[in-house]
C-alpha positions as CSV (number, residue, x, y, z in Angstrom):
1,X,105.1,91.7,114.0
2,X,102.5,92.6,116.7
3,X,101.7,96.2,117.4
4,X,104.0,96.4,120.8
5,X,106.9,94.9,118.8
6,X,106.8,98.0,116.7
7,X,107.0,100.5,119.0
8,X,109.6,103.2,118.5
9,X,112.6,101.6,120.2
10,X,116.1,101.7,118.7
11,X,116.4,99.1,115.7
12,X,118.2,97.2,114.3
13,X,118.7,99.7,111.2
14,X,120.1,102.2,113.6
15,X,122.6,99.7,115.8
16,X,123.7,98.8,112.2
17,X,125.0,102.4,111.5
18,X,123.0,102.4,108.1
19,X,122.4,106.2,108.8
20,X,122.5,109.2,110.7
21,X,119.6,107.9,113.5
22,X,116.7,110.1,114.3
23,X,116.3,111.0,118.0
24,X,112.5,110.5,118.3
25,X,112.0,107.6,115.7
26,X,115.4,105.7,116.3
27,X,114.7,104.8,112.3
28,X,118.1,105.5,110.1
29,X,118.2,108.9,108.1
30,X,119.0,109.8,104.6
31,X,118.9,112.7,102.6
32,X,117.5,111.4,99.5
33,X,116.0,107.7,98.4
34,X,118.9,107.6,95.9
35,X,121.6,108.3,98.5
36,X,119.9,105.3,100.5
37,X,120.5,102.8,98.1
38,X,124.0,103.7,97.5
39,X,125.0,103.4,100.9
40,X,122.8,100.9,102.2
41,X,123.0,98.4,98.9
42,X,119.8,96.5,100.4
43,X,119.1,93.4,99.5
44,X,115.9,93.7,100.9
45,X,112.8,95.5,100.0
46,X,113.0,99.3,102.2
47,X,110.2,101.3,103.2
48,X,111.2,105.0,103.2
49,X,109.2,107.3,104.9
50,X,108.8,111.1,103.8
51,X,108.2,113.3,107.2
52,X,107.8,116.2,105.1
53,X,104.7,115.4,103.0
54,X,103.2,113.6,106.5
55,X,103.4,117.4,107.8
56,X,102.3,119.1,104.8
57,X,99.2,116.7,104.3
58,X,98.0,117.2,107.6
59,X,97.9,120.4,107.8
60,X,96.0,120.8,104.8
61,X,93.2,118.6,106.2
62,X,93.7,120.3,110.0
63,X,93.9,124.0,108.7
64,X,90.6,123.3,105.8
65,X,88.4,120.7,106.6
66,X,85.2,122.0,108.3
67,X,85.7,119.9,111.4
68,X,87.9,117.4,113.3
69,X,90.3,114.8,111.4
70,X,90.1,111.7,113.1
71,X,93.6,109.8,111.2
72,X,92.6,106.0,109.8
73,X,95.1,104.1,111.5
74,X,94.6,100.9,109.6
75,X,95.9,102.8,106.5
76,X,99.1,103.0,108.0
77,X,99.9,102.2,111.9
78,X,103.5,102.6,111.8
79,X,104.3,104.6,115.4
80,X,106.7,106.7,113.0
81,X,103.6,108.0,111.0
82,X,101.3,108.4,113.8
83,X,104.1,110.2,115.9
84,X,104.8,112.5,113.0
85,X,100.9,113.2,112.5
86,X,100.8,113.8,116.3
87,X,103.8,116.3,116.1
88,X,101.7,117.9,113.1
89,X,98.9,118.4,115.3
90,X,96.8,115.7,114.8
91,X,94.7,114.6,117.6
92,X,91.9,112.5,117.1
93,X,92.6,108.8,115.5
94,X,89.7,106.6,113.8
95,X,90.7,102.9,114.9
96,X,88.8,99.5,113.9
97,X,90.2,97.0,116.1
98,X,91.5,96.6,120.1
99,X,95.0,96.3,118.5
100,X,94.6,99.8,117.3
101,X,92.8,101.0,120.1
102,X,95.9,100.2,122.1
103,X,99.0,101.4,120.2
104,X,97.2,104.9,119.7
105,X,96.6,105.0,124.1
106,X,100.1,103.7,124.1
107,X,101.1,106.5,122.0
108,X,99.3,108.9,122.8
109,X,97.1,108.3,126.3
110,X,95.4,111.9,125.7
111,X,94.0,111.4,122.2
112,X,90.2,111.6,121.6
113,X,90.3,107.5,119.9
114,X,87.1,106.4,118.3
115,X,86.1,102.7,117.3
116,X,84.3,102.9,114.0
117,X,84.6,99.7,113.2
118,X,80.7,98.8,112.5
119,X,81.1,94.8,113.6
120,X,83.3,94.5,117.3
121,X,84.3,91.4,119.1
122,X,82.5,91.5,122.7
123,X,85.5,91.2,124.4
124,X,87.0,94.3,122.2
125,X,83.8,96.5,122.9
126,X,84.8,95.5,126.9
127,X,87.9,95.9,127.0
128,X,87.5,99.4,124.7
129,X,85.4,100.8,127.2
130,X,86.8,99.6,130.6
131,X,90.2,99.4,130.2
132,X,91.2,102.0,127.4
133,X,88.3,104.6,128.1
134,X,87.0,104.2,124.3
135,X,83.3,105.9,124.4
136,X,82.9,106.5,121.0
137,X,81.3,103.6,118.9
138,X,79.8,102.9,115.6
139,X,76.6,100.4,114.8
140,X,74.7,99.6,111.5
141,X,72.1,97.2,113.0
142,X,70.3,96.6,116.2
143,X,72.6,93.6,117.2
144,X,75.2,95.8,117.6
145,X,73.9,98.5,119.3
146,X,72.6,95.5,121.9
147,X,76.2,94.3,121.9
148,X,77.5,97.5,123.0
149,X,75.2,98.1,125.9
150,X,75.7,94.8,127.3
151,X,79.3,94.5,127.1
152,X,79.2,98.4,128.4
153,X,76.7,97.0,131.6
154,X,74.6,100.4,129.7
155,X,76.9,102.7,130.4
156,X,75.0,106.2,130.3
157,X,78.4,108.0,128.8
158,X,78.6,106.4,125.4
159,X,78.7,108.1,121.9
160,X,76.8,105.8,119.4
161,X,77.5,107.1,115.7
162,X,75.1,105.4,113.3
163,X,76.6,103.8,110.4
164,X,74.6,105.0,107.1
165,X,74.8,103.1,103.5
166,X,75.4,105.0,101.1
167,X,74.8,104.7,97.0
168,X,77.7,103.4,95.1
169,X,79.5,105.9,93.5
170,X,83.2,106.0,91.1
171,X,85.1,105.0,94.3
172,X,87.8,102.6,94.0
173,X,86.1,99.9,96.7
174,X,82.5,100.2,97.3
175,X,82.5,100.0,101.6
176,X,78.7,100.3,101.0
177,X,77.9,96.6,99.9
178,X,79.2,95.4,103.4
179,X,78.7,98.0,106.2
180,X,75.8,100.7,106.1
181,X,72.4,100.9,107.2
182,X,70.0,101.5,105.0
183,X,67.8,104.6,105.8
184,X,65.0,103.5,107.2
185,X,66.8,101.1,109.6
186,X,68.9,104.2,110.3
187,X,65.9,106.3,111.0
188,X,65.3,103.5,113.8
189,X,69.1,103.4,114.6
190,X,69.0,107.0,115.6
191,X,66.0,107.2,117.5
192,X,67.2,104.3,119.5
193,X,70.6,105.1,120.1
194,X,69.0,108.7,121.1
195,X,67.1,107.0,124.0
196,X,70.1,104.7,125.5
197,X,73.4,107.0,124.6
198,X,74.6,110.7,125.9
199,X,75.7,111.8,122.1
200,X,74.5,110.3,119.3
201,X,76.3,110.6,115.8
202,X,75.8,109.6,112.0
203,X,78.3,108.3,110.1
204,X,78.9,107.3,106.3
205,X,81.8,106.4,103.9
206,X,81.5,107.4,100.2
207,X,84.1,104.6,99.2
208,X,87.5,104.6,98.9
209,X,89.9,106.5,96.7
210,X,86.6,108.4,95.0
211,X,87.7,110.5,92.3
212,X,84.5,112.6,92.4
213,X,83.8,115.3,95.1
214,X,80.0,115.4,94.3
215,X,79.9,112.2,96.1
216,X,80.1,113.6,99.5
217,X,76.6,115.9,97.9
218,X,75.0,113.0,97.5
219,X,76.2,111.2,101.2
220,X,75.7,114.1,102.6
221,X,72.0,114.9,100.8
222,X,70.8,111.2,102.3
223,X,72.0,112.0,105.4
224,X,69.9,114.8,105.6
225,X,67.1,112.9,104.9
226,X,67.5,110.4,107.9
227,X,68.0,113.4,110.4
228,X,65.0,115.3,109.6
229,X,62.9,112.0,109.2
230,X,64.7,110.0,112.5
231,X,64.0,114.2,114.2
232,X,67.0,113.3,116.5
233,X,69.4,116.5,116.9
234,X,72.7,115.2,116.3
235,X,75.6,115.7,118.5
236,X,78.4,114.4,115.4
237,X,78.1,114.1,111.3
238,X,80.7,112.1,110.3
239,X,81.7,112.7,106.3
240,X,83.8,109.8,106.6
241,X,87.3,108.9,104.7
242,X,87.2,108.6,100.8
243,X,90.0,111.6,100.1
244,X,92.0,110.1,97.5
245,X,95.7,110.3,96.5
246,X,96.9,110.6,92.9
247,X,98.1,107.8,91.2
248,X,99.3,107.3,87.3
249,X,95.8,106.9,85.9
250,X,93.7,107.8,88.5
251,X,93.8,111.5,88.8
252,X,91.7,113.2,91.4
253,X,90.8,116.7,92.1
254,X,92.5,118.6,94.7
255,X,91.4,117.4,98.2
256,X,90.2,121.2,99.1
257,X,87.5,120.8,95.8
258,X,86.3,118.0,98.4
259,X,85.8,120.1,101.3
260,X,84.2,123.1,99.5
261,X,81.5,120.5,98.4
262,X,81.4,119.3,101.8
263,X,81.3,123.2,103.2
264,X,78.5,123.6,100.6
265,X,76.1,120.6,101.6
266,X,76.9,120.8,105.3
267,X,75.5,124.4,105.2
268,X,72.0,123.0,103.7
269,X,71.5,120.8,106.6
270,X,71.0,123.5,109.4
271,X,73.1,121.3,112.0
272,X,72.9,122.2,115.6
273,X,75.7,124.5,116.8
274,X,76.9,122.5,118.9
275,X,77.2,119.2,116.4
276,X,80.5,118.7,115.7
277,X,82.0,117.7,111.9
278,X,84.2,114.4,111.3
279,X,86.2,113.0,109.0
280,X,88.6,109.5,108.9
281,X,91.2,110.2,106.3
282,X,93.9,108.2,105.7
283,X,95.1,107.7,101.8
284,X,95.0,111.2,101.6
285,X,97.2,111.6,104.2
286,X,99.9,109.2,103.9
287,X,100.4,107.7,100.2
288,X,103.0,110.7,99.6
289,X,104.7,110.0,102.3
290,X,106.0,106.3,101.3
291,X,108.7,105.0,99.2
292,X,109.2,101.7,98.3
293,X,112.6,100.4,97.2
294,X,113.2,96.9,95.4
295,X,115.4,95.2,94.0
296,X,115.6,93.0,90.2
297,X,116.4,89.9,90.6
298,X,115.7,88.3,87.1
299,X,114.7,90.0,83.9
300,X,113.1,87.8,81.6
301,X,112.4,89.6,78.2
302,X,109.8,91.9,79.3
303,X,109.2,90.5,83.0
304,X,110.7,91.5,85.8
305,X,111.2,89.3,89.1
306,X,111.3,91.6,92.2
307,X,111.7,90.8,95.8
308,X,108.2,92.4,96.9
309,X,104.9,91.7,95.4
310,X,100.7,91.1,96.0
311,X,101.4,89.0,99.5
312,X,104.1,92.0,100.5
313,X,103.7,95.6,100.1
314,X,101.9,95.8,96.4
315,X,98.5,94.6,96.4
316,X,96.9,97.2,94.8
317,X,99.3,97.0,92.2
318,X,98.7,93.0,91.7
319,X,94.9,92.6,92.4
320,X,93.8,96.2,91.7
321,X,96.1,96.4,89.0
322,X,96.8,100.2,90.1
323,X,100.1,101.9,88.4
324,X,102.3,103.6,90.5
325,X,105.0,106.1,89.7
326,X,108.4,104.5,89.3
327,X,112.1,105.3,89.0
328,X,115.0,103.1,88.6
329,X,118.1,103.5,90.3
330,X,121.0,101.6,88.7
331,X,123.8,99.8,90.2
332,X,127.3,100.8,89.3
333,X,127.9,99.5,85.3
334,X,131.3,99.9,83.5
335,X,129.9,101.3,80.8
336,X,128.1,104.5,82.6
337,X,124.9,106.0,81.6
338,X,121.8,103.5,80.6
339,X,119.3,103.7,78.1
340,X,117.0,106.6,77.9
341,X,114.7,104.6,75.9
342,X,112.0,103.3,77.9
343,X,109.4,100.2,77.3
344,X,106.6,98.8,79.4
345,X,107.2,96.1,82.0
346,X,105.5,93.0,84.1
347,X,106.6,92.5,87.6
348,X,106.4,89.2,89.3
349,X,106.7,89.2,93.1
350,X,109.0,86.9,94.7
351,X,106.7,84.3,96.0
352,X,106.6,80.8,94.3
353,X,102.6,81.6,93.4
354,X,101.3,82.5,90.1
355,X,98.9,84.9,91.0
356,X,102.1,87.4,92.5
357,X,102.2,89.7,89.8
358,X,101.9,92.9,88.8
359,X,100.9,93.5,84.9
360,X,101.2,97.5,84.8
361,X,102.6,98.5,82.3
362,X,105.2,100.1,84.3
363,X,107.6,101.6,82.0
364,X,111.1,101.8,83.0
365,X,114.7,101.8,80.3
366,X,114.8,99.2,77.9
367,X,118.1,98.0,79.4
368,X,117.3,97.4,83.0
369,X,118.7,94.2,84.4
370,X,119.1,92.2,87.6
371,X,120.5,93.8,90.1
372,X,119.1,97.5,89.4
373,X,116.9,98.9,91.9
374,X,113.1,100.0,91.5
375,X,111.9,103.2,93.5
376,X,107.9,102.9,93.4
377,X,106.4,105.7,95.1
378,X,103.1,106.5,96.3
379,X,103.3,104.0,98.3
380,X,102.6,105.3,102.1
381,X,98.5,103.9,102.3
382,X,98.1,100.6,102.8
383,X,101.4,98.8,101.6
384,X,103.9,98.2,104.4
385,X,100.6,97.9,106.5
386,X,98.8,94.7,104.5
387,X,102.3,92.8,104.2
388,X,102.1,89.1,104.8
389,X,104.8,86.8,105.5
390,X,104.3,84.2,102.8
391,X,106.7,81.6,101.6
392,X,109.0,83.4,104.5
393,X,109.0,87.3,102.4
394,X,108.8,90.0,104.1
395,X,110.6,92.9,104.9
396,X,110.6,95.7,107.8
397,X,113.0,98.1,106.6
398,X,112.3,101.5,107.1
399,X,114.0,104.3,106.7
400,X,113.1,108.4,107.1
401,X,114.4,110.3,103.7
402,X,114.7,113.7,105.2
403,X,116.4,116.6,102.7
404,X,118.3,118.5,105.5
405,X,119.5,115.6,106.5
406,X,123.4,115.9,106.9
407,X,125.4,113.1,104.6
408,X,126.0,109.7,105.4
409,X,129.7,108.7,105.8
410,X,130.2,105.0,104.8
411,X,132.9,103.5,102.7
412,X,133.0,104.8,99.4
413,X,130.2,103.2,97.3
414,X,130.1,102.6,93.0
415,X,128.6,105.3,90.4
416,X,124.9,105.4,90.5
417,X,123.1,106.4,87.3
418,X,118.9,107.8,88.3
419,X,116.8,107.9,85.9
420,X,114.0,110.2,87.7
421,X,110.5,110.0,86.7
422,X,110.4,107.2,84.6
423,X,106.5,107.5,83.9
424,X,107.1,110.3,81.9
425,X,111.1,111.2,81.1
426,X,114.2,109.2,80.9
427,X,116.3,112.0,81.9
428,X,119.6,110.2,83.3
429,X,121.6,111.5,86.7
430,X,125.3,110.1,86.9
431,X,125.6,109.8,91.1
């Protein structure tokens, strides 16, 4: 699916009457996940977007964070999310390829859009510039700064932000080991991109998913260093992304404990006034804000074959091995309520390669069978957005879950039995 197929236009979900449709989104509505399945029965994995936590995460970032949020589109670049975020207020967009540049103008044709990617095609640095009015770039080496001016015929209205390497820290992926300059090539960086360029920024990321706040001190610390040794005045810090979301396993401070140490540091470094502060977040953002619903086809002992996986929508769940919160949601059973006993659980993904699974544990009630749907949440960064379509899987089923939404009238559907919160109870809901 290329970016101008997914533009918001009516779908296919909506024409089918599988919910009351949303005016601005034309994506099916439902009031809960659970009332979703009953109605919809899919047989197909379904992405379920949560509007409300879109709106509540970005105004935490656009109401705390010292300085401008520019939103990571590649973390999720579905034109429901990045409407929603725009609707919330957000303005500013962090892109790292022409495909991004141009749903975001699409979009939104006002919005400040800045190309951090550190390595550009020519003809996307071009067509940035000329055709999309992109003037904000990023650079770790000299070849790339070159790049930019020729492709630009030396425009005298660029932004040049200086990519800085930073020390590995606890993050989750270490961005570090393949973009980054290290500080005395960024010394050089600046003074040269001060000479050729109208503003001139620096830029770092601490990693992804880092569960420690101190790590902005440190980024933060070095790039302190590089100003006062490069004695450019900057026009833009960058902070870069890094907020994390909480996952089973892997929890992280609140995100406002990551701008107070950001506050903290930022006040050391006795910035020009008129230098503004960035971020890029984009987990932090949106992982609350996805659902993903599939569905068992085969349980084998303690193995459980479901029609997503590692080429689809759960990576980080295959080759990170990351847990995610999960839920079942039973199909209707003659003999009522299911087990509250719970036990841990392998999923393999639906493709005919070995490597598609998921070892967990996930735990989930001892007598879950094919046929019973999974809800795995925390799922809005990065999943729908890295899907492949391997051995012919894949799935673009989205749907908004939306509380005040009013009921869906369909034909009377069988009992559902919940069992919420599976990760920690096995309390069980007769629908």
């Amino acid at each position: 699916m290329s970016y101008n197929d997914a533009l918001p236009l009516a779908g296919s979900q909506a024409e089918a009457g599988l919910g009351i449709e949303s005016q601005e989104t034309a994506l099916a509505r439902y009031a809960t996940v659970e009332d979703m399945v009953k109605n919809v029965r899919p047989a197909q994995p379904v992405h379920c977007l949560h509007p409300e936590n879109l709106d509540a995460n970005a105004a935490l970032f656009l109401k705390n964070f010292p300085g401008k949020a520019f939103y990571a589109v590649k973390v999720n670049p579905d034109p429901y999310v990045l409407q929603r975020l725009y609707a919330a207020g957000v303005r500013h967009f962090d892109v790292a390829s022409l495909a991004e540049v141009q749903l975001v103008r699409r979009l939104f044709p006002e919005a400040r859009t800045a190309f951090m990617h550190p390595v550009k095609s020519r003809e996307s640095i071009s067509m940035a510039y000329f055709d999309y009015g992109i003037r904000d770039f990023s650079v770790d080496t000299f070849e790339e700064l070159h790049k930019i001016l020729e492709e630009t015929k030396a425009a005298t209205d660029l932004a040049i932000h200086v990519r800085l390497a930073t020390p590995k820290t606890n993050a989750a992926f270490n961005l570090s080991e393949k973009f980054g300059a290290q500080p005395d090539d960024a010394v050089s960086l600046l003074r040269d991109a001060e000479k050729v360029a109208h503003k001139v920024g620096l830029c770092f990321h601490v990693g992804s998913q880092t569960s420690e706040p101190e790590s902005y001190a440190h980024a933060i610390q070095l790039a302190g260093e590089v100003i006062r040794k490069s004695g450019v005045a900057l026009d833009v810090l960058d902070v870069g992304g890094g907020f994390p979301a909480s996952y089973p396993g892997m929890e992280t401070p609140p995100v406002l404990e990551y701008f107070d140490v950001i506050k903290r540091e930022l006040a050391k470094l006795k910035l020009p006034k008129t230098c503004e502060v960035w971020s890029e977040p984009g987990r932090a953002i949106v992982a609350s804000a996805g659902t993903l619903v599939v569905r068992v086809e085969l349980r084998r002992g303690g193995d459980l074959y479901i029609n997503d996986g590692t080429y689809g929508s759960l990576f980080d769940a295959g080759w990170m091995k990351w847990l995610y919160p999960v839920q079942i949601i039973r199909r209707g059973r003659r003999n009522g309520k299911g087990s509250k006993n719970l036990q841990p659980f392998r999923f393999y993904g639906p493709s005919c390669d070995s490597v598609d699974v998921m070892n967990g544990p996930f735990m989930l009630p001892e007598d879950i069978c094919e046929g019973d749907w999974i809800a795995i949440s925390q799922m809005g960064a990065y999943g729908h957005a890295m899907q492949t379509r391997f051995n012919g899987f894949y799935s673009d089923h989205r749907v908004e879950i939306n509380p005040t939404a009013p009921p869906v009238t369909r034909r009377r559907a069988p009992k559902l039995t919940v069992v919420r919160n599976a990760t920690k109870s096995a309390e069980v809901v007769e629908q």
